[in-house]
DSSP file (Angstrom, degrees, kcal/mol; ACC not computed):
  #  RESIDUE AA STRUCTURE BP1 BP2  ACC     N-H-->O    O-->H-N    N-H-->O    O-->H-N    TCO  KAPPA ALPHA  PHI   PSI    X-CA   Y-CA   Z-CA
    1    1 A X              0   0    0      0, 0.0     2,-0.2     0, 0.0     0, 0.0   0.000 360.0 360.0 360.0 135.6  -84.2  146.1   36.1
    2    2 A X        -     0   0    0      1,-0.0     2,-0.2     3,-0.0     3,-0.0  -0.563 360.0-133.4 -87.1 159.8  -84.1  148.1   39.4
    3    3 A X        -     0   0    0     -2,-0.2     2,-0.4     1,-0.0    -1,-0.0  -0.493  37.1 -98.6-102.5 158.1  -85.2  151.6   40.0
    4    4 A X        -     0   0    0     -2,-0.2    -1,-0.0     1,-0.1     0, 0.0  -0.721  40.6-106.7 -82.5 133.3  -82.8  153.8   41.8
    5    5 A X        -     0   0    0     -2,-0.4     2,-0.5     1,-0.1    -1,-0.1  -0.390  27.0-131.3 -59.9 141.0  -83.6  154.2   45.6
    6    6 A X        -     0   0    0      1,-0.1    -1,-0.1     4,-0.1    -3,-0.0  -0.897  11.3-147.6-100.9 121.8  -85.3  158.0   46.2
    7    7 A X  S    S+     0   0    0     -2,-0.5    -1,-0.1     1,-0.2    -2,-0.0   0.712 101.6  52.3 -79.0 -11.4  -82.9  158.8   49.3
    8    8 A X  S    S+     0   0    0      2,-0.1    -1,-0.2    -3,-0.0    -3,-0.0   0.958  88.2  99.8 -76.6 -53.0  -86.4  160.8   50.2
    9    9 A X        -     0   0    0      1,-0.1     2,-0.4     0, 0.0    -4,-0.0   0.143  69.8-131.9 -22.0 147.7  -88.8  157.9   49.8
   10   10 A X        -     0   0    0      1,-0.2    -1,-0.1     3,-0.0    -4,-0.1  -0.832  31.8 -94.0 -82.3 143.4  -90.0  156.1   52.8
   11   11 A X        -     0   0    0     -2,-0.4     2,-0.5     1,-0.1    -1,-0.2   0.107  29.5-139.5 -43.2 171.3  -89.9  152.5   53.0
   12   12 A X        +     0   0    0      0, 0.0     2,-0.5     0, 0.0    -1,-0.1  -0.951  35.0 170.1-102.2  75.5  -93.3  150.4   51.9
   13   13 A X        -     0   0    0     -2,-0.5    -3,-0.0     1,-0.1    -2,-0.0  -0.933  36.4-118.1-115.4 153.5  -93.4  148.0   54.4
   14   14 A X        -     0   0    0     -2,-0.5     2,-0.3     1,-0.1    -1,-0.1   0.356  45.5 -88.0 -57.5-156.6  -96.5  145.8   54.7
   15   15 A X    >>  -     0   0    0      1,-0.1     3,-2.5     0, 0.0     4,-2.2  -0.870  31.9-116.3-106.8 141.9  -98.4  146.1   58.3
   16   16 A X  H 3> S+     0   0    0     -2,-0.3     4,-3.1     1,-0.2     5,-0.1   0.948 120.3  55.7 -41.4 -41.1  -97.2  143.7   61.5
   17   17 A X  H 3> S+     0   0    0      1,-0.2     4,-1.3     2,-0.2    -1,-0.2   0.683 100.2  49.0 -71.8 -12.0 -100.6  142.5   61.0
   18   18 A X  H <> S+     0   0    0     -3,-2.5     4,-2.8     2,-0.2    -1,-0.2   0.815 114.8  41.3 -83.3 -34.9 -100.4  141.7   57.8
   19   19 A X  H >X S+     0   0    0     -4,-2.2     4,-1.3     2,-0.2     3,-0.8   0.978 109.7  59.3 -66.2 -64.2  -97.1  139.5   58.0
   20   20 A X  H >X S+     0   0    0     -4,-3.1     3,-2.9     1,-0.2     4,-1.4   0.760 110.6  41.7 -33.4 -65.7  -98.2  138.0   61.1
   21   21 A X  H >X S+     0   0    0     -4,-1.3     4,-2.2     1,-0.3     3,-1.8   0.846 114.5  54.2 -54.0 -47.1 -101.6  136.5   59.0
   22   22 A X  H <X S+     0   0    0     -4,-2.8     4,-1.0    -3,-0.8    -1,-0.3   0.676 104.9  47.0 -81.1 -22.4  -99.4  135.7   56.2
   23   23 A X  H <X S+     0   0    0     -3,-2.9     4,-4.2    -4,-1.3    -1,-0.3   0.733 115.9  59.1 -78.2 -36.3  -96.8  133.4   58.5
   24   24 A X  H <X S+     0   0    0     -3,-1.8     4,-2.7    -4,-1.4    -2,-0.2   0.948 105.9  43.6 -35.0 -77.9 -100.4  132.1   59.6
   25   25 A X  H  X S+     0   0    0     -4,-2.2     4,-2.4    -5,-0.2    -2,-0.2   0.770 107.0  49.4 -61.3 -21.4 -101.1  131.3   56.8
   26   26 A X  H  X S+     0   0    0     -4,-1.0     4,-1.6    -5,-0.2     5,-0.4   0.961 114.5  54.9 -76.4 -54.4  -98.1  129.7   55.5
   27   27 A X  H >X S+     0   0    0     -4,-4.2     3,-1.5     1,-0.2     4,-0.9   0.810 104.6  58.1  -2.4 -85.7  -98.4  127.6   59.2
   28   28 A X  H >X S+     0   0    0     -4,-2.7     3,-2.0     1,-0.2     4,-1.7   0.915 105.1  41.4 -19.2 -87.2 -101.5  126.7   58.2
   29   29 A X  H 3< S+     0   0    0     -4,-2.4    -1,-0.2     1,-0.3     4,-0.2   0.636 116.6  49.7 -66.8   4.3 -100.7  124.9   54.7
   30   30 A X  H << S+     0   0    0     -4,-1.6     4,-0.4    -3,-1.5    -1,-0.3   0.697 108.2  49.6-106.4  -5.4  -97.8  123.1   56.0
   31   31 A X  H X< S+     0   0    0     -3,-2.0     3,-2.8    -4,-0.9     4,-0.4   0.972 109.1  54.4 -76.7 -44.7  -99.6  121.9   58.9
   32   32 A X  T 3< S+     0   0    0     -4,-1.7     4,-0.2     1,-0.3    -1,-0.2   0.604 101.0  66.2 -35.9 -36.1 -102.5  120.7   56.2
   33   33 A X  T >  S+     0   0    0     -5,-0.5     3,-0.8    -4,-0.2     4,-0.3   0.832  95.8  57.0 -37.3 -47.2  -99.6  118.8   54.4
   34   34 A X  T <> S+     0   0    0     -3,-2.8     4,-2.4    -4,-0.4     3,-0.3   0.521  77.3  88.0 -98.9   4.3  -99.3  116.7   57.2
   35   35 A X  H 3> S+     0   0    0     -4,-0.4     4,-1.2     1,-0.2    -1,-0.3   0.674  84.8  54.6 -46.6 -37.0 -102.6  115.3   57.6
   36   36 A X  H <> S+     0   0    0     -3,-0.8     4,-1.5     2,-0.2    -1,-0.2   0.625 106.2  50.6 -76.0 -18.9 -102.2  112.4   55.4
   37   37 A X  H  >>S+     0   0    0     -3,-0.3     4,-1.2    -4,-0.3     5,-0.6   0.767 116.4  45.3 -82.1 -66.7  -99.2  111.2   57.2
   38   38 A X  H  X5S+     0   0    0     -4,-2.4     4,-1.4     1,-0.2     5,-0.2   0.738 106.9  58.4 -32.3 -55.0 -101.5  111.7   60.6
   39   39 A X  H  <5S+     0   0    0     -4,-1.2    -1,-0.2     2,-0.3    -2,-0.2   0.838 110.6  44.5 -43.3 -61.3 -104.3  110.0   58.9
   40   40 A X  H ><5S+     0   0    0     -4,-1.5     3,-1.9    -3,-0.4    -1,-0.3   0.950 109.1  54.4 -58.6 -60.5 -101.9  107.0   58.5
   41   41 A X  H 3<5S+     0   0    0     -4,-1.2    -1,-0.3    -5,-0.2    -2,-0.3   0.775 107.3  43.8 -55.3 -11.1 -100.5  106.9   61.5
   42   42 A X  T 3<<S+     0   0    0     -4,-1.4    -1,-0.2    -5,-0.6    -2,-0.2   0.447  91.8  97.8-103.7   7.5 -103.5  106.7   63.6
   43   43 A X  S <  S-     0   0    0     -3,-1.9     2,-0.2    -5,-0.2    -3,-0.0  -0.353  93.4 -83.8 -82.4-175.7 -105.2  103.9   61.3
   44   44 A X    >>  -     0   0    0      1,-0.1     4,-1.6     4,-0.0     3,-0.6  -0.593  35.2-112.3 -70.3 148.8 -104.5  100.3   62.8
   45   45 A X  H 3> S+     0   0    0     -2,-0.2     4,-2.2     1,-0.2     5,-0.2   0.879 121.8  59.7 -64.5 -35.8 -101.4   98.7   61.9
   46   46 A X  H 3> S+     0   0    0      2,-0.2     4,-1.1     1,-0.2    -1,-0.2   0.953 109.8  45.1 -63.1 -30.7 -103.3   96.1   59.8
   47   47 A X  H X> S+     0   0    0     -3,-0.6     4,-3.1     2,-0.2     3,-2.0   0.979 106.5  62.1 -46.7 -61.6 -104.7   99.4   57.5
   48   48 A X  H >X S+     0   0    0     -4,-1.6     4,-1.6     1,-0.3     3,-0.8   0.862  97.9  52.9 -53.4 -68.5 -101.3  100.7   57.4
   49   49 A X  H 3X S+     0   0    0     -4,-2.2     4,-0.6     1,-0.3    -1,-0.3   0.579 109.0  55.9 -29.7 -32.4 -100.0   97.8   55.6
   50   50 A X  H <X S+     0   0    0     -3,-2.0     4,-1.9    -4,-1.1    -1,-0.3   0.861 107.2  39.6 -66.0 -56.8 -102.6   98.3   53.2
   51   51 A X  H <X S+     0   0    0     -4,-3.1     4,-2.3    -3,-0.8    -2,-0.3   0.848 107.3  69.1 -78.7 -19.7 -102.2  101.6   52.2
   52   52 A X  H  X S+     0   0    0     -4,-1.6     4,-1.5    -5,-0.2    -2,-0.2   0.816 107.0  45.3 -50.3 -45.9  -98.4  100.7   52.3
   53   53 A X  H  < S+     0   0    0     -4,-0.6     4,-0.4    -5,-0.4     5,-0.2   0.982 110.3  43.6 -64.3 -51.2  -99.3   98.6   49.5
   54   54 A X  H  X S+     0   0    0     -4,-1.9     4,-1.3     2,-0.3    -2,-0.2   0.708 114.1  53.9 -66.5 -40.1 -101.3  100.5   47.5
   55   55 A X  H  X S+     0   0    0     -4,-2.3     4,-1.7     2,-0.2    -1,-0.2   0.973 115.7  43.9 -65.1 -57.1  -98.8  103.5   48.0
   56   56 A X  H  X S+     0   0    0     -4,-1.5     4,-1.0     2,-0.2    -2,-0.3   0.579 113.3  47.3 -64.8 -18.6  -96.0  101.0   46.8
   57   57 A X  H  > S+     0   0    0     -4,-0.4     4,-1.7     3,-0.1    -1,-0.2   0.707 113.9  50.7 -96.5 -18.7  -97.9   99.5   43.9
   58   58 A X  H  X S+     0   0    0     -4,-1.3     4,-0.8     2,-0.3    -2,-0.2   0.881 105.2  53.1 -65.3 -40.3  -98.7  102.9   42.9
   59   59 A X  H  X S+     0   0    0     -4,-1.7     4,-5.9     1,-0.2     3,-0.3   0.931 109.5  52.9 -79.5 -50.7  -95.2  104.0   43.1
   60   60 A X  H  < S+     0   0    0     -4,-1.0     4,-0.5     1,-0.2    -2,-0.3   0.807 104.2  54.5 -63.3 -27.1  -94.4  101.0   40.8
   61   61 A X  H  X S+     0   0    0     -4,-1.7     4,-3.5     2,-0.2    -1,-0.2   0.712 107.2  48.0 -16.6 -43.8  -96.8  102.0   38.4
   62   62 A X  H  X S+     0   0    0     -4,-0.8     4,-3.1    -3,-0.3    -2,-0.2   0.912 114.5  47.1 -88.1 -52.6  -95.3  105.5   38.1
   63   63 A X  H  X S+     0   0    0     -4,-5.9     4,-1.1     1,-0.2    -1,-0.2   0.826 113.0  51.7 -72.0  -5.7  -91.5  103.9   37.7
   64   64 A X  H  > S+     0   0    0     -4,-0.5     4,-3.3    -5,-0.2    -2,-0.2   0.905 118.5  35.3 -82.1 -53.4  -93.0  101.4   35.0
   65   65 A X  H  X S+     0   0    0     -4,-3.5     4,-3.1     2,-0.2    -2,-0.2   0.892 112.9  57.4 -67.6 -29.1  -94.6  104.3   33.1
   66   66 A X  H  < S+     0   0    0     -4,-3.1     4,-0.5     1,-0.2     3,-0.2   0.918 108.2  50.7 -47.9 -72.0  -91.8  106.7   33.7
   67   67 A X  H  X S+     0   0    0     -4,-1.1     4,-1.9     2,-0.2    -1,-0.2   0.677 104.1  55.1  17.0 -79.0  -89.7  104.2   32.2
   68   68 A X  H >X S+     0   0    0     -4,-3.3     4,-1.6     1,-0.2     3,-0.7   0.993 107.7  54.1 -33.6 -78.3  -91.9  103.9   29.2
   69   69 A X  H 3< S+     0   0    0     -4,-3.1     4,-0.4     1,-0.2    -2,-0.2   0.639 108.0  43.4 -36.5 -33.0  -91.6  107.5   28.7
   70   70 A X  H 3> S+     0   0    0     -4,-0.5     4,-1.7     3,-0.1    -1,-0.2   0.652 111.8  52.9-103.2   1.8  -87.9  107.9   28.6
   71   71 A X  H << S+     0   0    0     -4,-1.9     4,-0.5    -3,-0.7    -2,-0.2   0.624 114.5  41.2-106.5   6.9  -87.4  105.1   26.5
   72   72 A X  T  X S+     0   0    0     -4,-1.6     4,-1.1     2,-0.1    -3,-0.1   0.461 117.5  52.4 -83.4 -13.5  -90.2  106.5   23.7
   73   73 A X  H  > S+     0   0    0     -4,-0.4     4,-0.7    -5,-0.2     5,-0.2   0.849 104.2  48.9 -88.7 -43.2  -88.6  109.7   24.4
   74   74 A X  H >X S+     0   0    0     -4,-1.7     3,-0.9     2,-0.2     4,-0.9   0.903 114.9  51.8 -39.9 -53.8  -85.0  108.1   23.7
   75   75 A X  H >>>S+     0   0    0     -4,-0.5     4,-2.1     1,-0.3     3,-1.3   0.986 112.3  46.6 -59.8 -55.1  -86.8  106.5   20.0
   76   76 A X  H 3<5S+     0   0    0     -4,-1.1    -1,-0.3     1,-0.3    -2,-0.2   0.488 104.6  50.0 -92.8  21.6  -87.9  109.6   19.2
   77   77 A X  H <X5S+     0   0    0     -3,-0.9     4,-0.7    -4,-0.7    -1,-0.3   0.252 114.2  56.2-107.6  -9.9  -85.0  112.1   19.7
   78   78 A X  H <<5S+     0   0    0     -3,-1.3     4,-0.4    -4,-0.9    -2,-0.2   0.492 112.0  41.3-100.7  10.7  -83.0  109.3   17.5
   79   79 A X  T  X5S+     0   0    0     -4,-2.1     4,-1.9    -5,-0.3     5,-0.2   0.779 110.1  54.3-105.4 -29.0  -85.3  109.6   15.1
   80   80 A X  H  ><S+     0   0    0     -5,-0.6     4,-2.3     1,-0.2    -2,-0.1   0.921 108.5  47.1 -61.7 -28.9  -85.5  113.0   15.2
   81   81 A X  H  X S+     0   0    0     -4,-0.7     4,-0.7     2,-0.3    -1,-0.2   0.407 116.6  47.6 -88.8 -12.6  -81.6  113.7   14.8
   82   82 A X  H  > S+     0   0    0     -4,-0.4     4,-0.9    -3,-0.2    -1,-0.3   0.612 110.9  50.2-101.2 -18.2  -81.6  111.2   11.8
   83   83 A X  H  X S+     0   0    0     -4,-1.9     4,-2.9     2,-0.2    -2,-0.3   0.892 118.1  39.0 -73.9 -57.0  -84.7  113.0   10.6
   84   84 A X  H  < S+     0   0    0     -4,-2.3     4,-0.5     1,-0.2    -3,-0.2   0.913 112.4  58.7 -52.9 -46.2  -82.6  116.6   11.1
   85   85 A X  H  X S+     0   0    0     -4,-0.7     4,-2.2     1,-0.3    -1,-0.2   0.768 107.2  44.4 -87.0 -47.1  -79.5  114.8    9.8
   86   86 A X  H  X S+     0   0    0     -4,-0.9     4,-1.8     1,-0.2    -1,-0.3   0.879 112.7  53.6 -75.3 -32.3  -81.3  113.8    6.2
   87   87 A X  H  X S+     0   0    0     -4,-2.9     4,-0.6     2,-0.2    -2,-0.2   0.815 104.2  49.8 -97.1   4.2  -82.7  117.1    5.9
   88   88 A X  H  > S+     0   0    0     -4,-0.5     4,-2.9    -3,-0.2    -1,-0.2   0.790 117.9  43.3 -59.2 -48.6  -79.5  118.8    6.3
   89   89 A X  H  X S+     0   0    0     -4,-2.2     4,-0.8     2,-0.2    -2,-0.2   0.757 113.2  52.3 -75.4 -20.1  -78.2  116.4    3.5
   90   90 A X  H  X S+     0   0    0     -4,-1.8     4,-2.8     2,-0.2    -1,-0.2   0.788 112.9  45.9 -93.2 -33.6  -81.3  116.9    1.5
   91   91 A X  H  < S+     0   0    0     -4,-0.6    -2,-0.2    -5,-0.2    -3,-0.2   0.884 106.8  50.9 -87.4 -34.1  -80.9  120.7    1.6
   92   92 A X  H  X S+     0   0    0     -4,-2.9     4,-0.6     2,-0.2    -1,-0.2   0.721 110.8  55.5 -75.4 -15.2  -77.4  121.1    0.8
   93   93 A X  H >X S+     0   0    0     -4,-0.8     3,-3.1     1,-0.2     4,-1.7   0.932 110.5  48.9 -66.0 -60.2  -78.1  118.6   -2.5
   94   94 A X  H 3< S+     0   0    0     -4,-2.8     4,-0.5     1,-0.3    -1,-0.2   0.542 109.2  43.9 -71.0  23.6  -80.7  120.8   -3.6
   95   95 A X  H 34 S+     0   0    0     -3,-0.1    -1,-0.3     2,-0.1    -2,-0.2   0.617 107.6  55.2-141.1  19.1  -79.4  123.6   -3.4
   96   96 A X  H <X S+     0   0    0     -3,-3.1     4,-2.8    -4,-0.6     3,-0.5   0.725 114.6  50.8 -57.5 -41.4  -75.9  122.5   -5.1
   97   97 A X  H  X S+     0   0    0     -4,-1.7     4,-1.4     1,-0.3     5,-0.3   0.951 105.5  53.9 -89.1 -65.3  -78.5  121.2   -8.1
   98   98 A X  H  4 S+     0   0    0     -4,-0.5     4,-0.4    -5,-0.2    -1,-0.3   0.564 111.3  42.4 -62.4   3.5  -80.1  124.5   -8.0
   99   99 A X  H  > S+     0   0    0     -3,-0.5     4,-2.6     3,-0.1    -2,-0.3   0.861 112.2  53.9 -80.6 -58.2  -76.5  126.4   -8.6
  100  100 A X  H  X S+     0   0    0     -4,-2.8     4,-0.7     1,-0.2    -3,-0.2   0.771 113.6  45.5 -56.3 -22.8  -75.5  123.7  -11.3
  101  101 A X  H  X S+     0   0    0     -4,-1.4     4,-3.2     2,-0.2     3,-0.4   0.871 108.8  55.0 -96.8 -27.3  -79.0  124.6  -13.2
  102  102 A X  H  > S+     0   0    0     -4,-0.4     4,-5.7    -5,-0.3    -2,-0.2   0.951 112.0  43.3 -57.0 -55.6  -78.6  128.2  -12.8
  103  103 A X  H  < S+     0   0    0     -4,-2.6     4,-0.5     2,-0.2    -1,-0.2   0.588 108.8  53.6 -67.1 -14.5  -75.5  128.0  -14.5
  104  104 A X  H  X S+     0   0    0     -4,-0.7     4,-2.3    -3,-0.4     3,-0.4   0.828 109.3  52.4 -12.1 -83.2  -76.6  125.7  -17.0
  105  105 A X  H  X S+     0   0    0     -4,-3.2     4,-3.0     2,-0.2    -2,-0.2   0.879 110.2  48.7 -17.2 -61.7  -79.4  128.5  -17.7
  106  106 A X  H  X S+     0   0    0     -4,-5.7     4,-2.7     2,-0.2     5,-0.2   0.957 109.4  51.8 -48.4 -51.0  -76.6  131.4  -18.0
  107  107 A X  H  > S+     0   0    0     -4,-0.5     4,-2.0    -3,-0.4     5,-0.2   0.878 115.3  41.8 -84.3 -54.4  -74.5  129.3  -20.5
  108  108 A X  H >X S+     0   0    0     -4,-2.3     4,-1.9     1,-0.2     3,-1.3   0.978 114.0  53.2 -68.9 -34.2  -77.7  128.7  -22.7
  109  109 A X  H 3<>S+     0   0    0     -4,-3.0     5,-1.9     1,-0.3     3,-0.5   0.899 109.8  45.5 -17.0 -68.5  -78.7  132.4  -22.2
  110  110 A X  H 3<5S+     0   0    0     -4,-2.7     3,-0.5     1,-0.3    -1,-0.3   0.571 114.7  51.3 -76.8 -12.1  -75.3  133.8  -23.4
  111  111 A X  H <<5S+     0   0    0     -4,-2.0    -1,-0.3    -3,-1.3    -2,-0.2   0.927 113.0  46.3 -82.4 -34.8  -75.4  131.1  -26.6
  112  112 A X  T  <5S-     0   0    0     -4,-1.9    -2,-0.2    -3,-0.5    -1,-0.2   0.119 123.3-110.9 -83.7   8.8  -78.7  132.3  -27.3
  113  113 A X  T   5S+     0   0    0     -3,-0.5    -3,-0.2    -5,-0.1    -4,-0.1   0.296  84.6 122.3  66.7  -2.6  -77.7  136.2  -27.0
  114  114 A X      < -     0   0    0     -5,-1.9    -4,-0.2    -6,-0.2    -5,-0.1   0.120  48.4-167.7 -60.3 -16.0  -79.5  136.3  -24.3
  115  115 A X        -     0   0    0      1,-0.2     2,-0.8    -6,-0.1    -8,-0.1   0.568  13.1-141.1 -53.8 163.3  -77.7  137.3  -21.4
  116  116 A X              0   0    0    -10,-0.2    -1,-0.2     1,-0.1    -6,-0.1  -0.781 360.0 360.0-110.6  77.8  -78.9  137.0  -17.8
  117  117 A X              0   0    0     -2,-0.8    -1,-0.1   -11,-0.0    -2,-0.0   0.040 360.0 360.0  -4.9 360.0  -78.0  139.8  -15.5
């Protein structure tokens, strides 16, 4: 929810000095991002090939397990929905069963003088 602007108020705005360090900083951590790609480039070509493997059997690792993962996640959202699906059906028996026994109950009540409010 917004506040209503006070047509008195004065702005809040940080200090120049403050944005500038903060633009700094943001510089900073994207330039530090790129360090592993320098790192790679500057190795020798036979290196590069190396970690180009490793990067690439690594990457196939991650799509083999990912994999894994949506197809144990696939099992168990049909089991869950047949799981839901029985206890929908399990709850609407019992509680037909418990109407038919309540009414069963009245009927002996009211032979027995008994009635049940």
């Amino acid at each position: 929810m917004t506040k209503p602007l006070d047509q008195h108020a004065p702005l809040d705005l940080p200090e120049p000095s403050k944005v500038i360090f903060d633009q700094l900083l943001q510089t900073h951590k994207k330039v530090e991002g790129l360090y592993p790609l320098i790192d790679l480039l500057t190795r020798p070509d036979d290196q590069r090939e190396a970690l180009g493997e490793r990067l690439a059997s690594l990457l196939r690792e991650l799509i083999e397990t990912q994999q894994t993962y949506q197809a144990q996640h696939a099992e168990m959202t049909k089991a869950f929905t047949e799981l839901s699906r029985q206890t929908e059906t399990l709850t609407n028996t019992m509680q037909d069963r418990l109407v038919r026994q309540e009414k069963k109950m009245s009927q002996l009540m009211k032979m027995l003088g008994h009635p049940i409010d």
